[in-house]
C-alpha positions as protocol buffer text, in pm:
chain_id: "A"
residue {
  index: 1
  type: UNK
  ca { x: 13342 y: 8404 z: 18679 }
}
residue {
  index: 2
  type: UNK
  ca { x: 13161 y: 8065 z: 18539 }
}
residue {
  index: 3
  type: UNK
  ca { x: 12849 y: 8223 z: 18513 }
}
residue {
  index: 4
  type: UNK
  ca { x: 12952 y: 8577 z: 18317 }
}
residue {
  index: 5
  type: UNK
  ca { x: 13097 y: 8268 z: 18094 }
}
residue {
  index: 6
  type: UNK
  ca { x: 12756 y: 8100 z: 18081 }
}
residue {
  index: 7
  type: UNK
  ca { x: 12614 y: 8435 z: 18031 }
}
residue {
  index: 8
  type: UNK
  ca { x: 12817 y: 8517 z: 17742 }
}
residue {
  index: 9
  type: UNK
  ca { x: 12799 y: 8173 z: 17549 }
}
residue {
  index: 10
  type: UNK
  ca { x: 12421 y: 8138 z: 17592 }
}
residue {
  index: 11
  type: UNK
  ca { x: 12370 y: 8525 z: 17444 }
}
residue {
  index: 12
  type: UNK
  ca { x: 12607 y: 8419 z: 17162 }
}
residue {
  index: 13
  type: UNK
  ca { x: 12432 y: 8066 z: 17100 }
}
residue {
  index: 14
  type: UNK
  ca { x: 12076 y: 8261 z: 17147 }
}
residue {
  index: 15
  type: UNK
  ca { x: 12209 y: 8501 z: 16868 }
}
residue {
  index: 16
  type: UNK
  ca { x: 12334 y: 8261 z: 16636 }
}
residue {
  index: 17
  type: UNK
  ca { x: 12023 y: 8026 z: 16729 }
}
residue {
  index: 18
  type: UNK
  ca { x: 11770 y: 8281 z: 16600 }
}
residue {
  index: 19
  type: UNK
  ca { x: 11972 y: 8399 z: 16284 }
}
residue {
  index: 20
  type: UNK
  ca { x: 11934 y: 8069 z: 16188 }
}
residue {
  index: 21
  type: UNK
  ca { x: 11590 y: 8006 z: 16253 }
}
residue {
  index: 22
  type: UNK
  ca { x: 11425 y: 8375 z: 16187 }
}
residue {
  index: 23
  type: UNK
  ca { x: 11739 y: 8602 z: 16034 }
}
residue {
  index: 24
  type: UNK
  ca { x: 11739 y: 8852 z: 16356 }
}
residue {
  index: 25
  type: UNK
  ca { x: 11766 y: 8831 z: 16750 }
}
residue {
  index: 26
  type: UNK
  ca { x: 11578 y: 8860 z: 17010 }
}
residue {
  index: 27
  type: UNK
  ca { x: 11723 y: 9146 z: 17240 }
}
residue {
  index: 28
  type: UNK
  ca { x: 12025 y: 9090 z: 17467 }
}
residue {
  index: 29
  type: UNK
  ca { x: 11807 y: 8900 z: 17802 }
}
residue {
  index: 30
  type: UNK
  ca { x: 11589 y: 8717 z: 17484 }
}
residue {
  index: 31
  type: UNK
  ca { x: 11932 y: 8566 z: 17367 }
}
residue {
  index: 32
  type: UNK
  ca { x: 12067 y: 8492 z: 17697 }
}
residue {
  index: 33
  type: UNK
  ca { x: 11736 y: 8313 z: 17793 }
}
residue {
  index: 34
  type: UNK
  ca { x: 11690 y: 8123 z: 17432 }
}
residue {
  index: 35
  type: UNK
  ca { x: 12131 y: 8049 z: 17449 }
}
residue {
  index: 36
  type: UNK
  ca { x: 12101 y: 7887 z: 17820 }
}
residue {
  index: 37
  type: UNK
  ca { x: 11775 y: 7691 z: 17751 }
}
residue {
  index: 38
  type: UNK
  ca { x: 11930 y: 7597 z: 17406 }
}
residue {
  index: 39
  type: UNK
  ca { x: 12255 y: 7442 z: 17569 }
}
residue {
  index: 40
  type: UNK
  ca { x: 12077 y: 7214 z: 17807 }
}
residue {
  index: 41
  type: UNK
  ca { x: 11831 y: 7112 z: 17465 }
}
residue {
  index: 42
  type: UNK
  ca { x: 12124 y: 7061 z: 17257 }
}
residue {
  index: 43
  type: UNK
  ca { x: 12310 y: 6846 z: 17520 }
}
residue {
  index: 44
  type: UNK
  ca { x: 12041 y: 6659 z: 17551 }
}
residue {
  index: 45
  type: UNK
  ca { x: 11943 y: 6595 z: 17237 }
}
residue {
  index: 46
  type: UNK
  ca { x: 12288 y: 6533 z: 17085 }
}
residue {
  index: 47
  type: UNK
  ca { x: 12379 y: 6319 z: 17425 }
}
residue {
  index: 48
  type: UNK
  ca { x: 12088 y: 6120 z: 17286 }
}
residue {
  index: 49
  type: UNK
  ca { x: 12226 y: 6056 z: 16933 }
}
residue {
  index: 50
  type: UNK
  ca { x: 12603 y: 6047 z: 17048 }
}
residue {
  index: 51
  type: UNK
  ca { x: 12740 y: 6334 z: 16951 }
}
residue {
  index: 52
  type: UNK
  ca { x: 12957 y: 6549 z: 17228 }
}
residue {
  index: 53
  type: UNK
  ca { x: 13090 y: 6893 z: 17180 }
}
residue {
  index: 54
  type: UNK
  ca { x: 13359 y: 7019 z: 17348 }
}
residue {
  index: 55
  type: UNK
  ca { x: 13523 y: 7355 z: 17453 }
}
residue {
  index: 56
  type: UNK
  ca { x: 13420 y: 7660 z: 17408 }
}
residue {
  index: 57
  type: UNK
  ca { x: 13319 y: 7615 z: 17013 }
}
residue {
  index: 58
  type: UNK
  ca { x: 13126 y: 7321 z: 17085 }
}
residue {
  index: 59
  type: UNK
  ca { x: 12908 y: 7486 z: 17362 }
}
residue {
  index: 60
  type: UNK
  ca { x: 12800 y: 7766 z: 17199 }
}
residue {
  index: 61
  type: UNK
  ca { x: 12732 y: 7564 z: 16857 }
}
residue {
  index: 62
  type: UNK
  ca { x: 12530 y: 7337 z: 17077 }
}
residue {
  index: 63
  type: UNK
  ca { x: 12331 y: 7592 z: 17267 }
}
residue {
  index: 64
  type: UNK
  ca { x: 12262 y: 7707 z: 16898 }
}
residue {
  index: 65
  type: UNK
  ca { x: 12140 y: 7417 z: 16803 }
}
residue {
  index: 66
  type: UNK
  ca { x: 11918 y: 7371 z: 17112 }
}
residue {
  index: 67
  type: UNK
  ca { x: 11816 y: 7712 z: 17037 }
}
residue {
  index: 68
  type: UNK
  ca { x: 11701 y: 7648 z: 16678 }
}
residue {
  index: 69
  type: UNK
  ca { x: 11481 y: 7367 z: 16823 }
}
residue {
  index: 70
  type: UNK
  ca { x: 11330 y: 7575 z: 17116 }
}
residue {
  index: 71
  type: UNK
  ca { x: 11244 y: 7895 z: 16824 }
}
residue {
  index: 72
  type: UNK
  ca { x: 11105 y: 7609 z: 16627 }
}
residue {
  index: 73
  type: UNK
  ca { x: 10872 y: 7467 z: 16900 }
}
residue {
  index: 74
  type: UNK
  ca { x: 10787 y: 7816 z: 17026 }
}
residue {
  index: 75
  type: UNK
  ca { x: 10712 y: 7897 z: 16646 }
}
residue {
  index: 76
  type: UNK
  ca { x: 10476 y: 7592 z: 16597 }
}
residue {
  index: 77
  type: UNK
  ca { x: 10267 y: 7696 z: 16947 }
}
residue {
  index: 78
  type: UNK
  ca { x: 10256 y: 8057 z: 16896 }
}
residue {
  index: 79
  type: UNK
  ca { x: 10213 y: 8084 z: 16494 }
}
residue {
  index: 80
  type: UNK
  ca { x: 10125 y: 8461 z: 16465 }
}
């Protein structure tokens, strides 16, 4: 059941990761990939400044935020 869970937040942190970053998503598996990779950016990088998230809310805002920076980074390699 955890991982239909981990499914489901990183597709809606993906989502809400590349509204932000480019106004449209990337396909259900795009999301899901871009939402999981986000969450363990976002914990990271917020772990590093302090900042914890918790529940449900504060996973899938930090997988978006992870997600912003990985659609930035991918952006800045692969201009075009």
């Amino acid at each position: 059941m955890e991982i239909v869970v981990t499914i489901l937040i990183g597709a809606l942190a993906g989502w809400l990761g590349s509204v932000v970053f480019r106004g449209r998503g990337y396909g259900l598996v795009g999301n899901i990939i871009v939402g999981i990779a986000g969450g363990f950016v976002g914990y990271w990088l917020l772990g590093k400044i302090g900042i914890f998230l918790g529940g449900w809310l504060g996973a899938i805002l930090t997988g978006a935020i992870g997600a912003v920076v990985i659609l930035f980074l991918f952006h800045l390699i692969f201009r075009g």
